[in-house]
C-alpha positions in Angstrom: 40.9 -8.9 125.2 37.3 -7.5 125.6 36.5 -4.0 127.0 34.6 -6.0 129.4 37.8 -6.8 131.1 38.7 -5.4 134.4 42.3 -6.4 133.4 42.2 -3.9 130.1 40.2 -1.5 132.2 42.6 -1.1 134.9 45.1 -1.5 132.1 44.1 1.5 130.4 43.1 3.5 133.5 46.5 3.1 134.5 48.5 4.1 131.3 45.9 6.6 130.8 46.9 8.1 133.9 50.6 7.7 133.9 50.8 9.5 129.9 48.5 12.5 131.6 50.7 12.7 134.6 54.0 12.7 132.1 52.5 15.0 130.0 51.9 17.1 133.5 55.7 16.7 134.3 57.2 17.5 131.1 55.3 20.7 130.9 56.5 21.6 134.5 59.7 20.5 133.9 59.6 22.7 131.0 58.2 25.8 132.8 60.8 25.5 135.4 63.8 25.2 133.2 62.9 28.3 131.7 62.5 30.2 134.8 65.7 28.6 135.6 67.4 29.7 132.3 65.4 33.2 133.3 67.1 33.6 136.2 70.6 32.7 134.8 70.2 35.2 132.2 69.0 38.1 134.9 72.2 37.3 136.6 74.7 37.8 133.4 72.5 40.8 132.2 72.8 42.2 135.9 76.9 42.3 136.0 76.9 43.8 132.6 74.6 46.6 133.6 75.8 47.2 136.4 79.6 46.9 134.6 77.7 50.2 132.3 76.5 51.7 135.3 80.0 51.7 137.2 81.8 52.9 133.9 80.0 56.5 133.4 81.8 59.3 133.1 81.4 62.7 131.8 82.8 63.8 128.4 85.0 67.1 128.3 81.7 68.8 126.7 79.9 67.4 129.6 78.2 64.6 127.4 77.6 61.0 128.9 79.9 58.3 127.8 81.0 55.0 128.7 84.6 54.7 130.0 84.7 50.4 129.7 82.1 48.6 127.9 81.2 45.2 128.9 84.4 42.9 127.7 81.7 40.2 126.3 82.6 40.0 122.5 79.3 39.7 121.2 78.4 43.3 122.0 80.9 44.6 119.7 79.9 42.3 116.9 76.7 43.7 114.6 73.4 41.9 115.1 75.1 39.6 117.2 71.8 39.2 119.7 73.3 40.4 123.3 72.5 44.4 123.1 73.1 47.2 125.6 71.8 50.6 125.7 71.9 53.7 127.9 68.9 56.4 127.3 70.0 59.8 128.7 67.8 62.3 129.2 66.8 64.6 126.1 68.2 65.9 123.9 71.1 63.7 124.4 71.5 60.3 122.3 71.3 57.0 123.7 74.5 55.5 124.0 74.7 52.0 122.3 76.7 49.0 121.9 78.2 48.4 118.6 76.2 45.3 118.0 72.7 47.5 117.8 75.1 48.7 114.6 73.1 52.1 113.4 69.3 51.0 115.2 68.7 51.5 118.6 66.0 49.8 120.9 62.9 51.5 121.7 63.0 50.8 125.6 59.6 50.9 127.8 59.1 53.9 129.9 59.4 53.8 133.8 57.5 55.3 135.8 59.7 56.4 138.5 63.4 55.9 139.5 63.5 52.8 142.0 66.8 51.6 141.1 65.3 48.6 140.3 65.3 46.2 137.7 62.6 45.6 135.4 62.1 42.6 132.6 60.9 43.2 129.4 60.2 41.4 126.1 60.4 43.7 123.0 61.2 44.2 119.6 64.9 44.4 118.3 66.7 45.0 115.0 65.0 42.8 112.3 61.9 42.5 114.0 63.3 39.5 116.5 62.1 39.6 120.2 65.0 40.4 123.2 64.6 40.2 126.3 65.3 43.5 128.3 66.7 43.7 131.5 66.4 47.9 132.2 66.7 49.8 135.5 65.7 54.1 135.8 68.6 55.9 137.7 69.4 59.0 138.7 73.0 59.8 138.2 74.6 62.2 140.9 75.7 65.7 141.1 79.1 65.2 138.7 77.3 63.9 136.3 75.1 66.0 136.2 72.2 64.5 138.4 69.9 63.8 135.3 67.8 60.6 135.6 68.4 57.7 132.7 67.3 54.0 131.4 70.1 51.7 131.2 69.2 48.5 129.3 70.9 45.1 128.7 68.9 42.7 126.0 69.3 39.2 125.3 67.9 37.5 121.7 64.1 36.1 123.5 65.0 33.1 120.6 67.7 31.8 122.5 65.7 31.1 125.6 63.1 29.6 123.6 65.7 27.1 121.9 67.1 26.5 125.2 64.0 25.4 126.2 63.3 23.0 123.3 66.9 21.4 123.7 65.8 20.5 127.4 62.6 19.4 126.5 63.9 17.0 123.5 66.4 15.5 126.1 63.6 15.2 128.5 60.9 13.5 126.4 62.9 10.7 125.3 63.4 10.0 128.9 59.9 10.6 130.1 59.1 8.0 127.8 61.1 5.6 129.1 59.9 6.1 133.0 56.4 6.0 130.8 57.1 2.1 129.6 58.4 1.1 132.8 55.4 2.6 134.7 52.8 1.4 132.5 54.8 -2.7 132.5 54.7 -1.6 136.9 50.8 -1.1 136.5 50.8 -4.1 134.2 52.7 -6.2 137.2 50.6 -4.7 139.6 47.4 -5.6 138.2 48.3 -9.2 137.3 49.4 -9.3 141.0 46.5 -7.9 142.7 43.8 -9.7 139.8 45.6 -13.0 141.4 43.2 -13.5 143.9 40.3 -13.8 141.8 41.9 -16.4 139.2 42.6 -18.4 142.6 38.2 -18.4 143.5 38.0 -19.0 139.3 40.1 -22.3 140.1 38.1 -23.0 143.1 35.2 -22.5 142.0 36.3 -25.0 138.7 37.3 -27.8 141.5 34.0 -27.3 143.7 32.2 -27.8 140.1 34.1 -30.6 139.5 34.0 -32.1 142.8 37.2 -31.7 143.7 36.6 -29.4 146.2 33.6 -28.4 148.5 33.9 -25.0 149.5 36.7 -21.9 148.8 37.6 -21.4 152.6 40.1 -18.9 153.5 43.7 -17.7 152.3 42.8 -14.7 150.3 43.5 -11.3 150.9 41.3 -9.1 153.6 39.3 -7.5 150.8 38.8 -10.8 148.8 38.1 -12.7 152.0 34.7 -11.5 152.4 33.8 -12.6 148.8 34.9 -16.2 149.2 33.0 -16.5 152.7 30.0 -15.3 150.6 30.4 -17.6 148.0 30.6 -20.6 150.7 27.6 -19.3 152.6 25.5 -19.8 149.6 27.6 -23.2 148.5 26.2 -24.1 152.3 22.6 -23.0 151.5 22.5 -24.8 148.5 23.1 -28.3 150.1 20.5 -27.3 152.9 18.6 -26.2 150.4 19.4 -30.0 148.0 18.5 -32.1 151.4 15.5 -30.6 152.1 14.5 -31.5 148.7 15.6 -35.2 148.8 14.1 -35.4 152.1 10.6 -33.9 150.5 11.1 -36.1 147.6 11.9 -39.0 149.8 8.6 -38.5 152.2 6.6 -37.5 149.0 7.7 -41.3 147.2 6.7 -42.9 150.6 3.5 -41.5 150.8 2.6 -42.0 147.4 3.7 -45.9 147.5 1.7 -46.9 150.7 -2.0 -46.3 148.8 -0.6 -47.7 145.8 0.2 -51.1 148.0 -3.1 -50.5 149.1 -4.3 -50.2 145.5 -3.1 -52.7 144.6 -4.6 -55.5 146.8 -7.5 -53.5 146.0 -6.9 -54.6 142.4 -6.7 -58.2 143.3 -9.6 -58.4 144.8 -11.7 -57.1 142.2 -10.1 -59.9 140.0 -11.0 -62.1 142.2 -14.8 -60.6 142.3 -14.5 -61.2 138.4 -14.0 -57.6 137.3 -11.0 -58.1 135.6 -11.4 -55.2 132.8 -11.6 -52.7 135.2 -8.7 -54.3 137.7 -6.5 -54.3 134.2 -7.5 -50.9 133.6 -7.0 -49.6 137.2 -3.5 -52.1 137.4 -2.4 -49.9 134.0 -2.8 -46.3 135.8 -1.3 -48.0 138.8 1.9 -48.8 137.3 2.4 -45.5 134.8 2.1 -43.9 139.0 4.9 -46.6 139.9 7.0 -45.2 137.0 6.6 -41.7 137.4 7.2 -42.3 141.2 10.5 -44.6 140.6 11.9 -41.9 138.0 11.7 -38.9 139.7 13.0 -40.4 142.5 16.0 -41.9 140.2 16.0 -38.5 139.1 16.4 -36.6 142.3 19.4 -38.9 143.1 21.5 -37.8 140.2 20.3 -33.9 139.7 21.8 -33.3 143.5 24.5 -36.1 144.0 27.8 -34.7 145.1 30.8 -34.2 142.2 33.3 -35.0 145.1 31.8 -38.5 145.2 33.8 -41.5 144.7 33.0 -44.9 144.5 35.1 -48.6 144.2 34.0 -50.1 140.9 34.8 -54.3 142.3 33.1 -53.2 145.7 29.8 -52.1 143.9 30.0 -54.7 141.4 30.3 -57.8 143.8 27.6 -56.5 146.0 25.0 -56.1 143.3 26.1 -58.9 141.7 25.5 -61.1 144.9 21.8 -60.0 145.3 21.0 -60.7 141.5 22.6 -64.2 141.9 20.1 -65.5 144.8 17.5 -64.3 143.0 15.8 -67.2 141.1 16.5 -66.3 137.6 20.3 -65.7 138.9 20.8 -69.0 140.3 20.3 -70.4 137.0 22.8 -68.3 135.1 26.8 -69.1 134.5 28.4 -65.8 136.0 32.3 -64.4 134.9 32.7 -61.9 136.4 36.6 -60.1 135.7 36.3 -56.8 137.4 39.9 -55.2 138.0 41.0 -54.1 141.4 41.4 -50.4 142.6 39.3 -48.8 139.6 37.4 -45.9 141.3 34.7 -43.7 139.0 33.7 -40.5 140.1 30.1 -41.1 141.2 28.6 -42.1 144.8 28.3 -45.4 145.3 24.5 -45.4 145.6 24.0 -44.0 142.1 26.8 -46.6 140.5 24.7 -49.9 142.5 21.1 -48.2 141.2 22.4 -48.4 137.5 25.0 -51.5 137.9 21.6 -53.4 139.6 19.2 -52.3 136.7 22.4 -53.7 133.6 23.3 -56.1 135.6 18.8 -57.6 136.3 18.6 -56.4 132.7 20.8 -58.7 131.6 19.8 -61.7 134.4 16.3 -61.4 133.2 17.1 -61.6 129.5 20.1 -64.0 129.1 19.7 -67.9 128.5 23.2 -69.1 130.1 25.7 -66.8 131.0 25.9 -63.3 132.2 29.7 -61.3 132.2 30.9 -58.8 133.4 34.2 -57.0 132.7 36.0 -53.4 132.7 38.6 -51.6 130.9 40.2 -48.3 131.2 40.3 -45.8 128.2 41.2 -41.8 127.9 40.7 -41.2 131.7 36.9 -43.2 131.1 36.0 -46.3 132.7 34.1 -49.0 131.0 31.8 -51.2 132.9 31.0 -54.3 130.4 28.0 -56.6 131.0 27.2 -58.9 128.4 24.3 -61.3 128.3 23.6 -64.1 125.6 19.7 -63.3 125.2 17.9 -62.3 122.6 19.6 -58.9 122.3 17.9 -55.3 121.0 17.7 -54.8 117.8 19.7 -51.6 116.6 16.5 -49.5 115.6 14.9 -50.1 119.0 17.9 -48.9 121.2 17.1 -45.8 121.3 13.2 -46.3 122.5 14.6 -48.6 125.5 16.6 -45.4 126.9 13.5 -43.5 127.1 11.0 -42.8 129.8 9.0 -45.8 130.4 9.5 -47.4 127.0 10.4 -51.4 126.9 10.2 -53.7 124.4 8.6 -56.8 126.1 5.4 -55.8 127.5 4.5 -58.8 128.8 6.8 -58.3 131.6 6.4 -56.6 135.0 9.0 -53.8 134.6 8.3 -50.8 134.6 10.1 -50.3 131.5 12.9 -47.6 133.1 15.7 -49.9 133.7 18.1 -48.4 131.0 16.6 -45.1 131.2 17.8 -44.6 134.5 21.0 -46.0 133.9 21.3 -43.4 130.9 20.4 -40.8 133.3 22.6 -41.4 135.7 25.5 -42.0 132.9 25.1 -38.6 131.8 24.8 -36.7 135.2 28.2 -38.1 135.8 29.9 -37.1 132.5 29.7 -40.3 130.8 27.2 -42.3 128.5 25.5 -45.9 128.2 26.2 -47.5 124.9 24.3 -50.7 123.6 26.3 -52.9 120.8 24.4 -56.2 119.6 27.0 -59.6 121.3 25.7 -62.2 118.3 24.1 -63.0 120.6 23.2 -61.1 123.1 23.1 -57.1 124.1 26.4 -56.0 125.3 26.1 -53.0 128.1 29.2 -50.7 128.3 28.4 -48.1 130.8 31.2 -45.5 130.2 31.8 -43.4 133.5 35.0 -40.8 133.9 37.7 -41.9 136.1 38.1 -40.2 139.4 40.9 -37.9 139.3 42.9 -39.3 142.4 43.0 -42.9 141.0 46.9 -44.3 141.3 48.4 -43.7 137.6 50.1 -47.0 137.7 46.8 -48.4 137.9 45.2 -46.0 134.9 48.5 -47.3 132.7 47.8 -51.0 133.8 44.1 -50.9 132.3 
């Protein structure tokens, strides 16, 4: 999938923004567990401070001592990582719990006695980090009313692991609400890309003539597109008939002084100039021919892909003209044309290539013109078969182009099978030429419209 893609662009936008948003989360999570755990651990420090506050008593010297430690084990075992420690006034000793073994903890001064409690992060025996919960008081009158620091700490390490065990359990997780948000986004874009898949199709139908214009049925912010898209679908075939009307008027203007050069022509042959009437008759016709193939041309270039035409209905109509011609009348016709084969083509286009095979063939058979169809790979072949003098192989090729025949002693203009070609190959198919010993055989090879009956594709 190219970076070009609005699917992998959304794609990535997407997962680019869910990992920074999860990333965002787990950090907050994070902070707020640990102000969590914080706040737990204020609360057991709290009771066993003020546990050391409530037991102070005065020695029979008048010293400061603690009547009950805190019951928590940990403070009577050495190093253990939960400390306490009360800092009298000098030159008295602090009082410590038997886990601070023979160090004590060098607690932060306070400024004044607030009876409050102050947090602390500082260093404890071996160097480790605690975390010290310490409130100044001022003891009263029986004890004799001098102020003190009394300190509870709490190995910092701990909380730190505590937070690492919640953030292990938590990434895991994260990652999993990470997959199924970025396989959401992955839904959501395939869902909301729908719409523009359905104007690809379209658009593929209207192309291939089996559709004319997009319409409605999208959503309200794709509608606008598609009502574009048909306004210049609509413009277009304004824009095609204006042309075939131009080229239309242009062909009928040029053909009335070429009628009128024409008689011109005859009368200087019959004044005796007929060099110049042969030369002037020569430059007449190569104007017939241009005129005649641009007008063929015009028909095919801009002839509607939703066209459909009757194959037997075009095929008895042109061959009932050819036959009350004069050359016609004198030809043996078989004519085996299968009912209900349709070609995708108009019908006007299928007669102007059908009449030039089938006058081809009229004009160069000696007894029998056929005509015949078969059905082949969703192709029709249309089969006309004279038993004239045929082409020879290395001349097909030069009757298929522009105003190139073989017999130039003939009145054609020499763009009989050109045009056929032409209009073969607008509509997705080809004109082949095989030698009939003897004879030329025609197959013009046109593809089948779509909407034919499948009984009658598998029949032919």
């Amino acid at each position: 999938m190219s970076f070009r893609s609005l699917r992998l662009r959304l794609l990535l936008a997407g997962a680019v923004s869910i990992l920074i948003a999860l990333a965002l989360a787990a950090f907050g999570l994070s902070l707020l567990f640990e102000r969590h755990v914080e706040r737990r651990i204020d609360a057991e420090l709290a009771v066993y401070l003020n546990q050391l506050v409530a037991n102070l008593a005065s020695g029979p010297s008048g010293e400061l001592l603690v009547r009950h430690a805190p019951a928590d084990p940990r403070f009577k075992e050495p190093l253990s990582g939960l400390y306490w420690q009360i800092e009298p006034a000098p030159p008295s000793k602090p009082l410590t719990s038997r886990s601070l073994w023979d160090s004590s903890l060098a607690l932060p001064p306070e400024r004044s006695t607030d009876d409050t409690l102050h947090h602390y992060r500082i260093p404890g025996p071996g160097g480790e980090e605690l975390y010290l919960l310490q409130k100044s008081i001022e003891l009263p009158p029986s004890l004799n009313s001098s102020r003190i620091r009394v300190a509870v700490a709490w190995r910092a390490e701990e909380l730190r692991k505590s937070v690492r065990d919640f953030t292990s359990e938590l990434v895991p997780f994260l990652i999993l609400i990470g997959l199924f948000l970025i396989a959401a986004s992955w839904a959501q874009v395939s869902i909301g890309l729908r719409p523009l898949a359905a104007i690809r199709r379209k658009l593929g139908a209207i192309r291939s003539g089996h559709a004319r214009r997009l319409q409605s049925g999208f959503p309200s912010e794709v509608q606008p597109l598609a009502e574009e898209i048909d306004g210049l679908l609509d413009a277009r075939d304004h824009a095609i008939e204006r042309a075939k009307a131009r080229a239309a008027d242009l062909a009928h203007g040029l053909k009335t002084p070429l009628q009128v050069l024409n008689g011109e022509i005859e009368r200087l042959k019959n004044k005796g100039e007929g060099e110049i009437a042969t030369d002037i008759s020569a430059l007449s016709e190569t104007m017939r021919r241009h005129i005649d193939r641009e007008l063929a041309r015009a028909r095919i270039n801009y002839a509607s892909r939703s066209a459909t035409s009757n194959v037997k209905s075009v095929v008895d109509r042109v061959v009932h003209v050819i036959q009350r011609a004069p050359q016609g009348q004198k030809l043996d016709w078989d004519v085996d044309v299968a009912e209900g084969l349709t070609v995708a083509i108009e019908a006007e286009a299928l007669s102007e290539a059908l009449g030039n095979l089938v006058e081809n063939a009229s004009h160069h058979a000696r007894t029998r013109v056929s005509i015949s169809t078969a059905t082949a790979d969703q192709q029709i072949l249309i089969v006309v078969r004279d038993d004239g003098p045929g082409i020879a192989e290395e001349h097909r090729l030069t009757v298929l182009a522009r105003g190139e025949r073989l017999d130039t002693r003939s009145g054609g203009a020499g763009l009989g099978l050109a045009i056929v070609s032409d209009i073969a190959d607008a509509a997705g198919g080809r004109l082949i030429l095989d030698d009939a010993n003897p004879g030329l055989i025609a197959k013009l090879q046109l593809p089948a419209n779509s909407e034919m009956p499948s009984e009658i594709k598998s029949k032919y």
